[in-house]
N, CA, C and O atoms as CSV, one atom per row, in Angstrom:
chain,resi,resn,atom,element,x,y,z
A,1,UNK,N,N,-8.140,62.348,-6.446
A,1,UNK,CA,C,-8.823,61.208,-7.038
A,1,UNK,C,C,-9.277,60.289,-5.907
A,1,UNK,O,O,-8.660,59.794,-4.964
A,2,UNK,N,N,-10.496,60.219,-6.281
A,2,UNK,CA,C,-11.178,58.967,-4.669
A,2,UNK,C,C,-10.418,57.263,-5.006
A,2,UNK,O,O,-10.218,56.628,-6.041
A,3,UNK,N,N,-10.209,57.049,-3.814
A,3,UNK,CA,C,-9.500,55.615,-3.686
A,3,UNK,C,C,-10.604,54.782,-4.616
A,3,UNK,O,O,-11.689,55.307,-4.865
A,4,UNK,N,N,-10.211,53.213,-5.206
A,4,UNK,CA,C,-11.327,52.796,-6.332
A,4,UNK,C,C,-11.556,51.731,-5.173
A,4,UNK,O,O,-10.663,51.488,-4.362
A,5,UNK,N,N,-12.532,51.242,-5.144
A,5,UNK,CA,C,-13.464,49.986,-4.159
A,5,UNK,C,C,-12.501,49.132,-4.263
A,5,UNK,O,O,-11.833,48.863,-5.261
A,6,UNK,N,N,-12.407,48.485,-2.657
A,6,UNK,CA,C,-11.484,46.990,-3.097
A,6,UNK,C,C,-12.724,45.915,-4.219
A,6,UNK,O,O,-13.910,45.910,-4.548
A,7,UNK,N,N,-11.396,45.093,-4.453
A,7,UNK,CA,C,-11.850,44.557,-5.863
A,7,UNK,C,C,-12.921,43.354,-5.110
A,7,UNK,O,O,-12.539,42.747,-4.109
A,8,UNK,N,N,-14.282,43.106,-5.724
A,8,UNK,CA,C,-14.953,42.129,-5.765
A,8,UNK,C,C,-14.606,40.974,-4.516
A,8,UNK,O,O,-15.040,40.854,-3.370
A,9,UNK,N,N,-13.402,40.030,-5.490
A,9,UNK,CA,C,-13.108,39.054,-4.846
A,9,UNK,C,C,-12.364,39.106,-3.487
A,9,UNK,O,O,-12.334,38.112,-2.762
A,10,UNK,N,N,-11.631,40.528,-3.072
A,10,UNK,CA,C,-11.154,40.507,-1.771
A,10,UNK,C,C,-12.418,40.796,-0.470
A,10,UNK,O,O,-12.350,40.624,0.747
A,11,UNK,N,N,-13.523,41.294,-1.337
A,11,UNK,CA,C,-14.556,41.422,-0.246
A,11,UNK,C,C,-15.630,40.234,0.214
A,11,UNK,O,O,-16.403,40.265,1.172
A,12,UNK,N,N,-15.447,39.239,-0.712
A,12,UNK,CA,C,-15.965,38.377,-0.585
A,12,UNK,C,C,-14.794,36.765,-0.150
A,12,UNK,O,O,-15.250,35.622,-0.157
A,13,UNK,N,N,-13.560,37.043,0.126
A,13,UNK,CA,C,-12.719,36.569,0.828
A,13,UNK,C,C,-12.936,37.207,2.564
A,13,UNK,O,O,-13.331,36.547,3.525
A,14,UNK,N,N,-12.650,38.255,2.555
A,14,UNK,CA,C,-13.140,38.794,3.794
A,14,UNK,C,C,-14.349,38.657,4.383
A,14,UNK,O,O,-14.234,38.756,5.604
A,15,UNK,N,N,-15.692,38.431,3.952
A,15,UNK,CA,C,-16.994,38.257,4.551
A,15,UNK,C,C,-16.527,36.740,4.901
A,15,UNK,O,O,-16.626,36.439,6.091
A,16,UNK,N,N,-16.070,35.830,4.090
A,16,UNK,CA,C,-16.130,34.512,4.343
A,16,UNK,C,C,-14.918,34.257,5.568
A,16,UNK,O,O,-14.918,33.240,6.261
A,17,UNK,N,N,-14.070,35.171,5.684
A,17,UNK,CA,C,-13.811,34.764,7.099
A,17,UNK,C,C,-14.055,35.470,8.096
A,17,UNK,O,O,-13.492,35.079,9.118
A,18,UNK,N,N,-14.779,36.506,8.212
A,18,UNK,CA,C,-15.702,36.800,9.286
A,18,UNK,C,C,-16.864,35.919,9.600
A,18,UNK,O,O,-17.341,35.743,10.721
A,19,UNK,N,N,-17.391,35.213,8.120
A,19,UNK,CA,C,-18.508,33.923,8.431
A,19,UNK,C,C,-17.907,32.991,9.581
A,19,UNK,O,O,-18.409,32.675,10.659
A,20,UNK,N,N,-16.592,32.628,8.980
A,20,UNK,CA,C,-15.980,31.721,9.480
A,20,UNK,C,C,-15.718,31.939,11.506
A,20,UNK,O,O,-16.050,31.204,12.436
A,21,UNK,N,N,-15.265,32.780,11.486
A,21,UNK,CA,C,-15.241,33.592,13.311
A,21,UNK,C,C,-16.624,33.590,13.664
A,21,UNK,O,O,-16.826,33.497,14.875
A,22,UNK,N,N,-17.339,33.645,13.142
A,22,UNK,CA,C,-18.783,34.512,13.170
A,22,UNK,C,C,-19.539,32.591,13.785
A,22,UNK,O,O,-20.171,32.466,14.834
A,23,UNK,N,N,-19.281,31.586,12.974
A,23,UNK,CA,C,-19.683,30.217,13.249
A,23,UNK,C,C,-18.955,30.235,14.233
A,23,UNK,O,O,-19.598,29.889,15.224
A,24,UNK,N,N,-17.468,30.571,14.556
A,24,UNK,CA,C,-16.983,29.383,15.780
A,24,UNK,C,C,-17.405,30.385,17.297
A,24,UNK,O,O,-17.732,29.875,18.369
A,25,UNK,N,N,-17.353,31.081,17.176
A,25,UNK,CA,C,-18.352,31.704,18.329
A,25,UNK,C,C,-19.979,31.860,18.717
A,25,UNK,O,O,-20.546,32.400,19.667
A,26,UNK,N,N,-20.410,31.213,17.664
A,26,UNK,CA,C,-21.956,31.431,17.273
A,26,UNK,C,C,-22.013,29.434,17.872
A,26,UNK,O,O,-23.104,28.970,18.206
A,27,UNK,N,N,-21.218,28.874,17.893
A,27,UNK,CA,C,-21.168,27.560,18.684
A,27,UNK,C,C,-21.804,27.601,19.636
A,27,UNK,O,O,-22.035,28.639,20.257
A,28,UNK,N,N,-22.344,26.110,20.035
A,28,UNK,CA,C,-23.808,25.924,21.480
A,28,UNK,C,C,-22.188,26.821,22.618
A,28,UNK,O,O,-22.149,28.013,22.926
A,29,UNK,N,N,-20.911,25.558,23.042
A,29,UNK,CA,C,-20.713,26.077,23.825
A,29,UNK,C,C,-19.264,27.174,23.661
A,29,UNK,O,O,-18.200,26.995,24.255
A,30,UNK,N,N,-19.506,28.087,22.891
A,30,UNK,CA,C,-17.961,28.613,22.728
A,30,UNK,C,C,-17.977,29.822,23.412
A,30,UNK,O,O,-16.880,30.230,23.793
A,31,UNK,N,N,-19.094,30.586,23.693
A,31,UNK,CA,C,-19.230,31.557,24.380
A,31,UNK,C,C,-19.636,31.296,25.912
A,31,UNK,O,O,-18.975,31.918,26.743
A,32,UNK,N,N,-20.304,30.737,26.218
A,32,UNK,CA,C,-19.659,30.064,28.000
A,32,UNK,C,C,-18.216,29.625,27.932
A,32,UNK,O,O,-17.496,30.117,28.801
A,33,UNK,N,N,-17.737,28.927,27.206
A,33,UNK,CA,C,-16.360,28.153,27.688
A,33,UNK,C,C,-15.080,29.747,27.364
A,33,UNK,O,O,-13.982,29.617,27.906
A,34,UNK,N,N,-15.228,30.592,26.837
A,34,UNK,CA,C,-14.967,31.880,26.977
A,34,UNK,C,C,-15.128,32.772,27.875
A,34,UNK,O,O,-14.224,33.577,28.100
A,35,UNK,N,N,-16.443,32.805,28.635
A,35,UNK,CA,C,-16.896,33.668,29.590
A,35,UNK,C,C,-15.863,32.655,30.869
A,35,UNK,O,O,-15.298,33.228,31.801
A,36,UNK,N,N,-15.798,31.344,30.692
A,36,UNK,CA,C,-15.349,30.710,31.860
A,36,UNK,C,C,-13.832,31.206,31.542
A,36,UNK,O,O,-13.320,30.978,32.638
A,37,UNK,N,N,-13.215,31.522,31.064
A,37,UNK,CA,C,-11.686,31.376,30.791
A,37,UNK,C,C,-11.197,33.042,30.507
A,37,UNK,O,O,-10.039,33.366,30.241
A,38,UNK,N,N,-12.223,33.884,30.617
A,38,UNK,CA,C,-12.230,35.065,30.809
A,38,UNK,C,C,-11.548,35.798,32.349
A,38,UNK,O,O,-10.773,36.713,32.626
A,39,UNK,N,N,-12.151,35.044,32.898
A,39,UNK,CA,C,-11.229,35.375,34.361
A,39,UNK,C,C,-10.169,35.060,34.785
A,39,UNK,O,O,-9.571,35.554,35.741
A,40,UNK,N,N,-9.664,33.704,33.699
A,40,UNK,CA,C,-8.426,33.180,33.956
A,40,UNK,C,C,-8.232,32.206,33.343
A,40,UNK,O,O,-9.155,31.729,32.683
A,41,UNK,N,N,-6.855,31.546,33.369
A,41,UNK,CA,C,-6.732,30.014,32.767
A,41,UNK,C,C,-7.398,29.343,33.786
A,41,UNK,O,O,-7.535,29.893,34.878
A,42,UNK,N,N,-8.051,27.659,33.466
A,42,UNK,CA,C,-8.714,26.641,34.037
A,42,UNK,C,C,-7.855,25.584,33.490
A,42,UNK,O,O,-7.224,25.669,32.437
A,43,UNK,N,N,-7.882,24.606,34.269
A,43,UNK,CA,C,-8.137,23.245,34.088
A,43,UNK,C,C,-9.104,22.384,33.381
A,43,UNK,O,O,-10.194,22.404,33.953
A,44,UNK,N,N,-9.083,21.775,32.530
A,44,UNK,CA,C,-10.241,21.052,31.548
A,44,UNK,C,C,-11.427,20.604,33.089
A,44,UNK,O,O,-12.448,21.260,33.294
A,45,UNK,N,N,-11.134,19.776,33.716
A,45,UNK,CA,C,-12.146,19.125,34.857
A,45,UNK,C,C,-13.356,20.491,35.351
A,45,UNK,O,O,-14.582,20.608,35.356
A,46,UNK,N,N,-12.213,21.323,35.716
A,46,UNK,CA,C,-13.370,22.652,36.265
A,46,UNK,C,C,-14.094,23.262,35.194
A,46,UNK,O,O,-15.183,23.833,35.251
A,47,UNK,N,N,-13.225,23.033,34.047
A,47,UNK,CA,C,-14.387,23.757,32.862
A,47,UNK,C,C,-15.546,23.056,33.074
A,47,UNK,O,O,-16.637,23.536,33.381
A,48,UNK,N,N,-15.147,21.392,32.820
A,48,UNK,CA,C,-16.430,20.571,32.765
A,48,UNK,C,C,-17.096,20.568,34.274
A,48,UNK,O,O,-18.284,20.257,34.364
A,49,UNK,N,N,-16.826,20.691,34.704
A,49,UNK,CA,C,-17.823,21.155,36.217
A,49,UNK,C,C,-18.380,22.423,35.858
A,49,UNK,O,O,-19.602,22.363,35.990
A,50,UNK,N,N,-18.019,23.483,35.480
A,50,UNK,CA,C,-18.730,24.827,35.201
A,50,UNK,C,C,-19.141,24.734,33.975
A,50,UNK,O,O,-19.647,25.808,33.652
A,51,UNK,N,N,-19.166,24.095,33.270
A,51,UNK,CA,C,-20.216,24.329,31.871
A,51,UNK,C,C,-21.247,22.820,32.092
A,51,UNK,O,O,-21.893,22.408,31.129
A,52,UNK,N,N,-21.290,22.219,33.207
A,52,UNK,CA,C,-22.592,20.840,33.078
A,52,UNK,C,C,-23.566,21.785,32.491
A,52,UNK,O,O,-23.650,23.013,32.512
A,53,UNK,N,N,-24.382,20.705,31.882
A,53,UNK,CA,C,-23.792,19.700,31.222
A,53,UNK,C,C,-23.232,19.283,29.776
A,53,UNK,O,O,-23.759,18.399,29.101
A,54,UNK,N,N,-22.172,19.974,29.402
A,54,UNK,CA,C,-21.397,19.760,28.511
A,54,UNK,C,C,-20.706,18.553,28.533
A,54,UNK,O,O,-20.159,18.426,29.628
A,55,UNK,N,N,-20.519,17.712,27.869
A,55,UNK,CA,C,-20.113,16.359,27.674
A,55,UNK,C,C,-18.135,16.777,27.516
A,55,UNK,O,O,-17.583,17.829,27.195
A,56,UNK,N,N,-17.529,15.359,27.927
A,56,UNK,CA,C,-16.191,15.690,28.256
A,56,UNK,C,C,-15.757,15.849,26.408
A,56,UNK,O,O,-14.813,16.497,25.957
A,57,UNK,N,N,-16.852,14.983,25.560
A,57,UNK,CA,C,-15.863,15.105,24.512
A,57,UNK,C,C,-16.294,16.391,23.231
A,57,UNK,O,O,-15.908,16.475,22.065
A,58,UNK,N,N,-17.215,17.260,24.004
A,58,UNK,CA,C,-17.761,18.232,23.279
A,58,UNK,C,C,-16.906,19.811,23.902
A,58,UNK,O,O,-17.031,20.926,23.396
A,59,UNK,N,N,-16.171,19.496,24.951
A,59,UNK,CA,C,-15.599,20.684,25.573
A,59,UNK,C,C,-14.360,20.272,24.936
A,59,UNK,O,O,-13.500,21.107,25.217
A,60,UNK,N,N,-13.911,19.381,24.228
A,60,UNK,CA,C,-12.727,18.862,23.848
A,60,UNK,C,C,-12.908,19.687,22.897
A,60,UNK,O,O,-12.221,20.709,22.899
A,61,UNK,N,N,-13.773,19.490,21.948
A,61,UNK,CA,C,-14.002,19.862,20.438
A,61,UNK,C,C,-13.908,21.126,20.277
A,61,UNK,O,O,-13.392,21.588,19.259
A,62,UNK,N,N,-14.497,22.065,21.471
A,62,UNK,CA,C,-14.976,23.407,21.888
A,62,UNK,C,C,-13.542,23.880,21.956
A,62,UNK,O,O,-13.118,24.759,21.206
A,63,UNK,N,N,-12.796,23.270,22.885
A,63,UNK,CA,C,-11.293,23.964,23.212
A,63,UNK,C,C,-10.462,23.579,21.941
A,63,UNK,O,O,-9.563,24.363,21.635
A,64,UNK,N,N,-10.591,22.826,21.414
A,64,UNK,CA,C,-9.619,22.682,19.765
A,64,UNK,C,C,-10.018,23.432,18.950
A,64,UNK,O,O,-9.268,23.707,18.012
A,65,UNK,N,N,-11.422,24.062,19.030
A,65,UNK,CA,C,-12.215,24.669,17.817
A,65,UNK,C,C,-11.401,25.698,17.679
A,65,UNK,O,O,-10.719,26.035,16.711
A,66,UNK,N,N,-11.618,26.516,19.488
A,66,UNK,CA,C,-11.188,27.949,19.821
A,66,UNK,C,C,-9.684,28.197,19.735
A,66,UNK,O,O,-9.331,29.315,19.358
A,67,UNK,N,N,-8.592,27.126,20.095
A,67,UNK,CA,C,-7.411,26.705,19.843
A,67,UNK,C,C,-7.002,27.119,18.679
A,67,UNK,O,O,-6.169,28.001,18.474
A,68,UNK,N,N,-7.674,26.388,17.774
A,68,UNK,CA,C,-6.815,26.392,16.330
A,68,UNK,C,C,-7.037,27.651,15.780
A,68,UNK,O,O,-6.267,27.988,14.880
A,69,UNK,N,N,-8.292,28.752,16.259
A,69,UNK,CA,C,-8.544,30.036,15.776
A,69,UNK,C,C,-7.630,31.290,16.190
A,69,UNK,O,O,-7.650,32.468,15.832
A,70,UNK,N,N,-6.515,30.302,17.427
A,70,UNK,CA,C,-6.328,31.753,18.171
A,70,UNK,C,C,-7.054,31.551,19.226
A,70,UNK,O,O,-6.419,30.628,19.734
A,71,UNK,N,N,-7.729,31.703,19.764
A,71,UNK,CA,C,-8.627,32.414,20.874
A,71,UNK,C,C,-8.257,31.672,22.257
A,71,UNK,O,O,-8.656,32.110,23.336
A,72,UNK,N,N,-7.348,30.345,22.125
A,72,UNK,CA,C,-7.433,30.008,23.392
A,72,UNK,C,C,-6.109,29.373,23.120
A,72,UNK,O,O,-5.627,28.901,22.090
A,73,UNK,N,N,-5.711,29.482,24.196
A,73,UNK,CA,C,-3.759,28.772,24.728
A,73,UNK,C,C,-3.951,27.405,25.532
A,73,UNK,O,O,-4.624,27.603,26.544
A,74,UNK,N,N,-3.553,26.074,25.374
A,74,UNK,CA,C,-3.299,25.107,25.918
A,74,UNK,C,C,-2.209,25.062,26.007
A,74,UNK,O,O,-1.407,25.181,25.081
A,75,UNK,N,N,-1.804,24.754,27.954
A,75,UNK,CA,C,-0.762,24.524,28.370
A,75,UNK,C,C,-0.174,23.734,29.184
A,75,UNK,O,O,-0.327,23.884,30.396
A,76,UNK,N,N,0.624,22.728,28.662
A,76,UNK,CA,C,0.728,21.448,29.381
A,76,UNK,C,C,1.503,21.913,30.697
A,76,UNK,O,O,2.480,22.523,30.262
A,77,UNK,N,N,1.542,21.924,31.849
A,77,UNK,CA,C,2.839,21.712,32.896
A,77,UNK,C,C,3.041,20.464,33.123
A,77,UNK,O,O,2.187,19.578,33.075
A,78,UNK,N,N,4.499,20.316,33.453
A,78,UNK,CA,C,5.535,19.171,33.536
A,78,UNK,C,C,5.019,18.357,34.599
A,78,UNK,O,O,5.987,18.274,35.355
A,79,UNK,N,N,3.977,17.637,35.170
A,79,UNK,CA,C,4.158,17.569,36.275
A,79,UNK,C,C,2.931,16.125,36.275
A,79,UNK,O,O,2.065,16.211,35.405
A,80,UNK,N,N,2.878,15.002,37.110
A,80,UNK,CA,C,2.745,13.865,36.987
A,80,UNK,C,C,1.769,13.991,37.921
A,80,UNK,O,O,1.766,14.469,39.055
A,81,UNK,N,N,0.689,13.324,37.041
A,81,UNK,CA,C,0.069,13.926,35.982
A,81,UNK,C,C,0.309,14.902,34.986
A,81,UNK,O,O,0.509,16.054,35.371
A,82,UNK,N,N,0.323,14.684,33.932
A,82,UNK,CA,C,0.565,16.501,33.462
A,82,UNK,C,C,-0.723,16.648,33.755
A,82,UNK,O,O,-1.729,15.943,33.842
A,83,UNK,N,N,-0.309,18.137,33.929
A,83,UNK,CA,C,-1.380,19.753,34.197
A,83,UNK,C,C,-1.870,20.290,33.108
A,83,UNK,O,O,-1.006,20.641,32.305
A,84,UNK,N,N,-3.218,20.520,32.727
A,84,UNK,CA,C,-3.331,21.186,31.692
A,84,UNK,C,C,-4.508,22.218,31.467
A,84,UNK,O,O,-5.721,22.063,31.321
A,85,UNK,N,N,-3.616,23.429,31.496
A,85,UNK,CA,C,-4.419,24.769,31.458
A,85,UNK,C,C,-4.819,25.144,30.130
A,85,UNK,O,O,-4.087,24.864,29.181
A,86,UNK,N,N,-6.329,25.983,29.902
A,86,UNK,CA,C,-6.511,26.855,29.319
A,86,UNK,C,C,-7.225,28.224,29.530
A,86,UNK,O,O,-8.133,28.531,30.303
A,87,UNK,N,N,-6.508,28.985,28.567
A,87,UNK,CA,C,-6.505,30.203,28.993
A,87,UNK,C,C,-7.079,30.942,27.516
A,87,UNK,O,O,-6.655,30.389,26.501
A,88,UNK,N,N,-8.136,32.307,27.268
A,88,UNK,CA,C,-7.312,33.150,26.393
A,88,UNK,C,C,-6.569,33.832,26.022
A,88,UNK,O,O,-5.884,34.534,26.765
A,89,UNK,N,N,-6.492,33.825,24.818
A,89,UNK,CA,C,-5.384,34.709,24.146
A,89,UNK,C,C,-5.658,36.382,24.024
A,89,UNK,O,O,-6.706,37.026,24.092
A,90,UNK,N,N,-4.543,36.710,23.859
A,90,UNK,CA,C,-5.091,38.456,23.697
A,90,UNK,C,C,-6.322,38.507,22.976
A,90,UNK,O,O,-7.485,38.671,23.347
A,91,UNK,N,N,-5.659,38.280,21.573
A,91,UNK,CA,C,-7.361,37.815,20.326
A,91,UNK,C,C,-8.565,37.513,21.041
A,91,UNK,O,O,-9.499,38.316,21.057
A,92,UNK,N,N,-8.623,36.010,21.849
A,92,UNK,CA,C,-9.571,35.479,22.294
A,92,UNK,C,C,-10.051,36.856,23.339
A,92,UNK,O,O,-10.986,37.435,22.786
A,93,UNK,N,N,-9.777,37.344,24.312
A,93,UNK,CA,C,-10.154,38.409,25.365
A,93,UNK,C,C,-10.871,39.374,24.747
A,93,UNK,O,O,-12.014,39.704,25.062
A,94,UNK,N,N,-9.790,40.142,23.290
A,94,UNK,CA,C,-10.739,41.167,22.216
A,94,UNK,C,C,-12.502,40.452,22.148
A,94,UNK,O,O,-13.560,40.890,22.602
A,95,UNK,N,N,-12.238,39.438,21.517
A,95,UNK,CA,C,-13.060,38.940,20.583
A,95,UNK,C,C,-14.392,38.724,21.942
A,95,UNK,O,O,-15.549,39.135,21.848
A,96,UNK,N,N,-13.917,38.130,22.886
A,96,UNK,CA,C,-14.926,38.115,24.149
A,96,UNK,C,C,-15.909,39.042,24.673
A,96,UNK,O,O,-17.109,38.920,24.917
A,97,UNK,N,N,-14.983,40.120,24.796
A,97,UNK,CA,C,-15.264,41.448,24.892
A,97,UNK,C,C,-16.610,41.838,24.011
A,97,UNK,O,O,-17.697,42.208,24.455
A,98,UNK,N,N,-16.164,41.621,22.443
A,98,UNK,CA,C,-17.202,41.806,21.484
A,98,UNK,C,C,-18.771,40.549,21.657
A,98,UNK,O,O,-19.966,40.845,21.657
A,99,UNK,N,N,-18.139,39.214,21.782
A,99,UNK,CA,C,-19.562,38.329,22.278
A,99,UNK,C,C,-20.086,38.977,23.749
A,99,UNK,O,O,-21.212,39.063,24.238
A,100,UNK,N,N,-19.218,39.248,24.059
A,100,UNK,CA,C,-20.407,40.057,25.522
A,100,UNK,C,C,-21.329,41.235,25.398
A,100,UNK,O,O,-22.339,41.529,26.038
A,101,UNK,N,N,-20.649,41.894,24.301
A,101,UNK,CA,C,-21.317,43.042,23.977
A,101,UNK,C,C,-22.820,42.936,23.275
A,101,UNK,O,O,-23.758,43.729,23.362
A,102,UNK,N,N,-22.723,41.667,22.539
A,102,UNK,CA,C,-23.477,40.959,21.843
A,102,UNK,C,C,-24.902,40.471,22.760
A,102,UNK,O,O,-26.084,40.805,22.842
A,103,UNK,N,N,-24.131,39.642,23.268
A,103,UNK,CA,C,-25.005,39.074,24.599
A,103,UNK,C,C,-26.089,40.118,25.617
A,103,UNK,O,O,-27.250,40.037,26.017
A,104,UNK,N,N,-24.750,41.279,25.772
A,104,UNK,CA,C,-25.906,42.708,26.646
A,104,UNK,C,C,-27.059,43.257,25.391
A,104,UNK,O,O,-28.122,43.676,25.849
A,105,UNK,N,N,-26.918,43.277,23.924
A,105,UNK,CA,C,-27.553,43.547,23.255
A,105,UNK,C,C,-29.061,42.958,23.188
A,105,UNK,O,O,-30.122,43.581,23.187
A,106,UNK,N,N,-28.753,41.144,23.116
A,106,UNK,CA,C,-29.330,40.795,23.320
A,106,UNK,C,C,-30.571,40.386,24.081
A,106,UNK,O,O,-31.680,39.937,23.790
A,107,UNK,N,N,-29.837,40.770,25.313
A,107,UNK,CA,C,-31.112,40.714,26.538
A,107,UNK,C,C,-31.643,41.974,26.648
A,107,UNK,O,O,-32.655,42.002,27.349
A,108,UNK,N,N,-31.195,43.340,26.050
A,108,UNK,CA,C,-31.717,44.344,25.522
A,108,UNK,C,C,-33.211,44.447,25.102
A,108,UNK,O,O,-34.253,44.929,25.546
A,109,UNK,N,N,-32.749,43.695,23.935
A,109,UNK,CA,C,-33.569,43.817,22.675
A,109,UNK,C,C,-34.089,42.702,22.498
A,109,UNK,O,O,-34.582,42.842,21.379
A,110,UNK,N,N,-34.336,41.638,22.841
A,110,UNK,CA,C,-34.587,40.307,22.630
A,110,UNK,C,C,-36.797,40.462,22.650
A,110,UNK,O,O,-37.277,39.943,21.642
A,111,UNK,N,N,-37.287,40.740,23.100
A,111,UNK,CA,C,-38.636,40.983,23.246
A,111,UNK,C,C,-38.892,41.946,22.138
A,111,UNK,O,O,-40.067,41.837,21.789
A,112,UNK,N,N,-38.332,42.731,21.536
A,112,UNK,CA,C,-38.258,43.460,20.406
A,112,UNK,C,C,-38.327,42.559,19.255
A,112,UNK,O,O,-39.304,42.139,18.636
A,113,UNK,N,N,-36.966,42.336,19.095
A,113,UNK,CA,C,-37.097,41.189,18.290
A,113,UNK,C,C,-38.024,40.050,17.878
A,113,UNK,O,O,-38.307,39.845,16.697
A,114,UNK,N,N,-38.606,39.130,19.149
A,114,UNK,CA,C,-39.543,38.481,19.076
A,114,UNK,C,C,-41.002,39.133,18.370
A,114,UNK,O,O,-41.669,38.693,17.434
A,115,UNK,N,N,-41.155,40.094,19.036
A,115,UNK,CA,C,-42.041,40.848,18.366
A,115,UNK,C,C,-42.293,41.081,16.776
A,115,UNK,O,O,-43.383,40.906,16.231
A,116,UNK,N,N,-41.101,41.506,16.120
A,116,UNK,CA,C,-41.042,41.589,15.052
A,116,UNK,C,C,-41.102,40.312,14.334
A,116,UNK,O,O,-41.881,40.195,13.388
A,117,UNK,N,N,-40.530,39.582,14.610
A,117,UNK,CA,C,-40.563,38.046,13.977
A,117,UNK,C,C,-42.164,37.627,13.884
A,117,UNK,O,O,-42.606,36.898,12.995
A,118,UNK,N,N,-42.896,38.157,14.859
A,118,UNK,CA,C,-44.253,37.381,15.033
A,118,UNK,C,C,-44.925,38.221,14.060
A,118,UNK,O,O,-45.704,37.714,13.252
A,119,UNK,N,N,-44.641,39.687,14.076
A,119,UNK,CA,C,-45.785,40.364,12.917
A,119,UNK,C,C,-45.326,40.208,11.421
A,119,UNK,O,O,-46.118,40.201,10.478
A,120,UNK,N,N,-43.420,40.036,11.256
A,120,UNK,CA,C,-43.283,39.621,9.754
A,120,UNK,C,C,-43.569,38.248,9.597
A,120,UNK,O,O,-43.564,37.845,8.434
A,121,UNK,N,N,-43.853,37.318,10.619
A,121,UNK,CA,C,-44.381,35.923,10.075
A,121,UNK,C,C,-45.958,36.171,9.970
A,121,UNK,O,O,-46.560,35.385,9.238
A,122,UNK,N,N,-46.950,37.504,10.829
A,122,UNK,CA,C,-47.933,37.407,10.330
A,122,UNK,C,C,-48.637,38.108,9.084
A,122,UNK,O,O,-49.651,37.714,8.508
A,123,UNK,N,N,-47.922,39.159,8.817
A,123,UNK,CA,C,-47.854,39.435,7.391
A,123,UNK,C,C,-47.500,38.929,6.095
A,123,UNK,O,O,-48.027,39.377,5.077
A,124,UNK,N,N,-46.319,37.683,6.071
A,124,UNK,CA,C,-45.624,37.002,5.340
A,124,UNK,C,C,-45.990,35.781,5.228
A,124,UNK,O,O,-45.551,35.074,4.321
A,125,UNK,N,N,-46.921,35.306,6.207
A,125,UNK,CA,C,-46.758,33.465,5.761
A,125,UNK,C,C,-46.263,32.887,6.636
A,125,UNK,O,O,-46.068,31.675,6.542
């Protein structure tokens, strides 16, 4: 007997949180501040030196976004000043992996694309 389709409402629970991943990486800066933290944990200051010009309180927002999803580890050290690293997470590294893949696609195919957009907007309206 063939397995029966998952039901309706679990597939449309599931699209909505792939929407949901799908927005917080689809963010202006969540995929630079990833590519930066890909090589290693940083310091907030060097992020904001390597992503200018990103504003101090939009890399804030960026690192809480990615934070609360998983994708990125904040880590205070004890030390006066405290120190404070971020890094990704296993998740976050997967998931990187996949926006990069994205990204090589992109510069792929990107003139393709354009293309098509220009003849279905000139056929369409």
């Amino acid at each position: 007997m063939a397995e029966s389709a998952e039901p309706a409402a679990d597939v449309e629970s599931s699209c909505e949180e792939v929407r949901g991943i799908l927005s917080r990486v689809g963010e202006k800066w969540a995929p630079q501040v990833m590519a930066r933290l890909d090589s290693g944990p940083r310091r907030f200051n060097e992020l904001l030196r390597l992503e200018a010009p990103i504003t101090p309180r939009m890399l804030t927002v960026t690192l809480r976004g990615l934070e609360s999803d998983g994708l990125v580890t904040r880590t205070v050290h004890p030390t006066v000043p405290p120190q404070v690293e971020y890094g990704l997470t296993r998740a976050g590294r997967e998931l990187f992996g996949i926006v990069h893949t994205v990204v090589n696609w992109t510069d792929k195919n990107l003139e393709a694309v354009h293309a098509a957009r220009a003849a279905y907007k000139t056929t369409n309206g």
